[in-house]
N, C-alpha and C positions, 0 to 999 in steps of 0.2 A: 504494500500500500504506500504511496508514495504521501509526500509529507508535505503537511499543511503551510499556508503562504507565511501564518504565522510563527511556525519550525523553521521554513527557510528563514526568514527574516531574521532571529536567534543567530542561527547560524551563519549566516551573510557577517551579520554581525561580531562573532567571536572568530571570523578568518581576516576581519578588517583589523582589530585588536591585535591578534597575533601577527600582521602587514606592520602595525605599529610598532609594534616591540621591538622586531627586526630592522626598520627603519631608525628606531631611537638607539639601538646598540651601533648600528653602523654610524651615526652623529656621533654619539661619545667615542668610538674607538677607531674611526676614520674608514676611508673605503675599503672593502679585500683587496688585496690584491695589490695596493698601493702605499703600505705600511705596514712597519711590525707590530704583531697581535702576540702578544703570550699565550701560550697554550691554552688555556685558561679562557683566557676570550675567544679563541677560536671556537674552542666547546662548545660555550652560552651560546654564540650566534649561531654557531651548526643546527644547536636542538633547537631555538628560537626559526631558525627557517625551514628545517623540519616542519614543527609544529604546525608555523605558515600554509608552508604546501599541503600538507595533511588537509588544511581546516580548511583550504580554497579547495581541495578536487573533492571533498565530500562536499560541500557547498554544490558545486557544478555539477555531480551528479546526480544529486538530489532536484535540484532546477529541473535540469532533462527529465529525470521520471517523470516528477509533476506535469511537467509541461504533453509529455508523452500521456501521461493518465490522461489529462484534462481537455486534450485535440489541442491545446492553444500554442502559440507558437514560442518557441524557445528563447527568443531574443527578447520578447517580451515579459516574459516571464521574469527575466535573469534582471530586465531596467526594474519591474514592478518592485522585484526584492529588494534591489541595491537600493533604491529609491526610497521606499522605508523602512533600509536597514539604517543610511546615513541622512537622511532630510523625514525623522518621523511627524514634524512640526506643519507637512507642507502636505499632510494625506489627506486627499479630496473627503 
């Protein structure tokens, strides 16, 4: 059974968080790739985008079922969620 707009929305929501987390680590301890990380931060930010990706492809594939269950179309589905996952002040 695929999962309601207000589970996506949750969810939408706690892969945007975990986007943030990894974004704010990379602010404190500068780009990969570009700087020395101590082991130690390399970790954090490993599991931190882990986490990320983890919580974006369950997100996306939950979108598609739904969207799959519902006949409606998938791209809409994916603006309706983001839309009051991050602007909930602005829902019709």
């Amino acid at each position: 059974m695929a999962h309601s707009i207000e589970e996506l929305v949750t969810m939408q929501r706690a892969a945007d968080e975990a986007h943030a987390q990894v974004q704010q680590l990379q602010a404190e301890y500068g780009r990969t790739g570009t700087s020395e990380w101590t082991d130690e931060q390399h970790t954090t930010w490993r599991a931190a985008w882990k986490a990320w990706v983890h919580a974006a492809g369950e997100v996306q594939d939950a979108i598609s079922e739904h969207a799959t269950e519902q006949g409606a179309a998938r791209n809409q589905v994916e603006a309706d969620v983001k839309k009051a996952a991050r602007h909930p002040d602005s829902e019709e």
